[in-house]
C-alpha positions in Angstrom: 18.8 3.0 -20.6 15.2 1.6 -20.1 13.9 0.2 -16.8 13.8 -3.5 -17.1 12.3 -5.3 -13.9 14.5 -6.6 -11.6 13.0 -9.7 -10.0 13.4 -13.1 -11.7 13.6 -16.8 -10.9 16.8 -16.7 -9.8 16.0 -13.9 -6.9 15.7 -15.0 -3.3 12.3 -14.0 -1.6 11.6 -13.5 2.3 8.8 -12.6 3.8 7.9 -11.8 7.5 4.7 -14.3 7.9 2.2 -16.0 5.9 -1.7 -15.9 6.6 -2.5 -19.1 8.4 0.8 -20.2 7.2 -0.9 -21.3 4.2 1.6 -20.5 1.9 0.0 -22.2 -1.2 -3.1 -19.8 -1.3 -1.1 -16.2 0.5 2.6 -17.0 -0.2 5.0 -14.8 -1.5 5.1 -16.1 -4.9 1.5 -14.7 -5.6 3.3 -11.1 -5.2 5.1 -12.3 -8.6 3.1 -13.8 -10.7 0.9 -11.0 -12.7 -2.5 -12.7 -11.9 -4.9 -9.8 -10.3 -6.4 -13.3 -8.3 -3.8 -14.0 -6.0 -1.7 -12.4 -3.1 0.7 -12.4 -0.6 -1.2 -12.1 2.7 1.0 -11.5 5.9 -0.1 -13.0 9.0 -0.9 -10.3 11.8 1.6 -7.9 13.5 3.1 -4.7 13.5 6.7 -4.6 11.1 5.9 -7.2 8.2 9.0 -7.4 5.3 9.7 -8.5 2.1 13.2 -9.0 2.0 15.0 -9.6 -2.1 18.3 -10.6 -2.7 19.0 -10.1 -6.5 21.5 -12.6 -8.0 23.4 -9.7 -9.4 24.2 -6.1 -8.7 21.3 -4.0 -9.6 20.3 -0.5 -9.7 17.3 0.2 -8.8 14.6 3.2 -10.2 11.4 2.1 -9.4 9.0 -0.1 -7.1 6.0 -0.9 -7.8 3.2 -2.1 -5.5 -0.3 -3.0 -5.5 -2.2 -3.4 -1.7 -5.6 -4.1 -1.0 -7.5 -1.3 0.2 -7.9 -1.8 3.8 -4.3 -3.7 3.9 -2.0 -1.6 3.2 0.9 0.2 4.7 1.2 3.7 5.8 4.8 4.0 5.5 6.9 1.7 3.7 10.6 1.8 4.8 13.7 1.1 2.2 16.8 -0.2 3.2 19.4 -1.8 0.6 23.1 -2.9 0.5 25.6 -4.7 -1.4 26.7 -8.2 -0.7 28.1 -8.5 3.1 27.5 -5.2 4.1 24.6 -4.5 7.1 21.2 -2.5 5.5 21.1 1.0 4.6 18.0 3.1 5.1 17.0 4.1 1.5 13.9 5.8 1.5 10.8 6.2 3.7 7.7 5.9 1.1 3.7 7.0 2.2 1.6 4.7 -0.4 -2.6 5.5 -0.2 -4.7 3.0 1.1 -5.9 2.2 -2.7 -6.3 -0.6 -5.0 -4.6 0.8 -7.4 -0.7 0.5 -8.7 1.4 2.4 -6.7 4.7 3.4 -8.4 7.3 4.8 -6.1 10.5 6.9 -7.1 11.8 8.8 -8.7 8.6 10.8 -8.4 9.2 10.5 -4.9 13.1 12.5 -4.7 14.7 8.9 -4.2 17.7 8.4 -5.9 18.5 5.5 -8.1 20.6 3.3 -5.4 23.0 0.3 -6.7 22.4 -2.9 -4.4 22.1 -6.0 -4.2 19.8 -7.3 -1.4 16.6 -4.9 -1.1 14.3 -5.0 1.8 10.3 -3.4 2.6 9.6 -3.0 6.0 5.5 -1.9 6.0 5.7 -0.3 9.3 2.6 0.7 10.2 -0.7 -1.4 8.5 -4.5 0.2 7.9 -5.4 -3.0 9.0 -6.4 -3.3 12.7 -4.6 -6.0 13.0 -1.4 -5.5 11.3 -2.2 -7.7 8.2 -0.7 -6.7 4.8 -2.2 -7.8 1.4 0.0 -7.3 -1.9 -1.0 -8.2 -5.0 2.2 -7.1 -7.3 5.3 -6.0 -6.0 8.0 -4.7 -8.9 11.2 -3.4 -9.0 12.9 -1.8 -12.3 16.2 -0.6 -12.7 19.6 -1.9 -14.3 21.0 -5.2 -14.2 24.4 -4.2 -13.6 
């Protein structure tokens, strides 16, 4: 079955902070919409999360994610579950401090996991400061 991408209109987004709270110029949204101008741009702080919740079961193969160099995360920490259950620890990823598309799993021994809320915890920042800048964020799987 081919990877589709998983994130549409109807999925819920969190994030853990906003630059400036400005969340026209660095919200979340900018992580979605395919222009190479925009961004989501946390605030400062160790932990920042992007939390989805999928408006159906999903199973997912693939994330993909593009930092700014010099705001990225050192370790990326996956945790999934289905609806009313607490978070699962899926996967602990190490993207590079590049500009480039990153594309996680299976290349990276994860399994394909069947969820339906998904979250990134970017645990620890190249950024002095703790900021995180993401320019696309995809998942692919099954819409199950």
């Amino acid at each position: 079955m081919p990877l589709e991408p998983l994130i549409c209109a109807d999925t819920a987004t969190r994030v853990s902070s906003v630059l400036n709270r400005d969340v026209k110029q660095f919200g979340k949204k900018h992580m979605f919409d395919t222009s190479e101008e925009t961004c989501w741009n946390s605030d400062q702080g160790t932990c920042q999360w992007v939390t989805l919740e999928f408006p159906c079961t999903v199973k997912v193969s693939q994330l993909h994610i593009q930092f700014q160099g010099g705001f990225s995360s050192r370790l990326c920490t996956l945790e999934g579950c289905r609806t009313g259950e607490e978070l699962v620890k899926i996967a602990a990823l190490y993207p590079e401090d590049i500009n480039a598309m990153q594309i996680s799993f299976p290349a990276g021994g994860v399994e394909e996991t069947v969820l339906d809320q998904l979250k990134i915890t970017f645990e620890n920042s190249t950024d002095f400061f703790g900021r995180i800048v993401v320019y696309h964020l995809g998942v692919l799987g099954e819409k199950l």
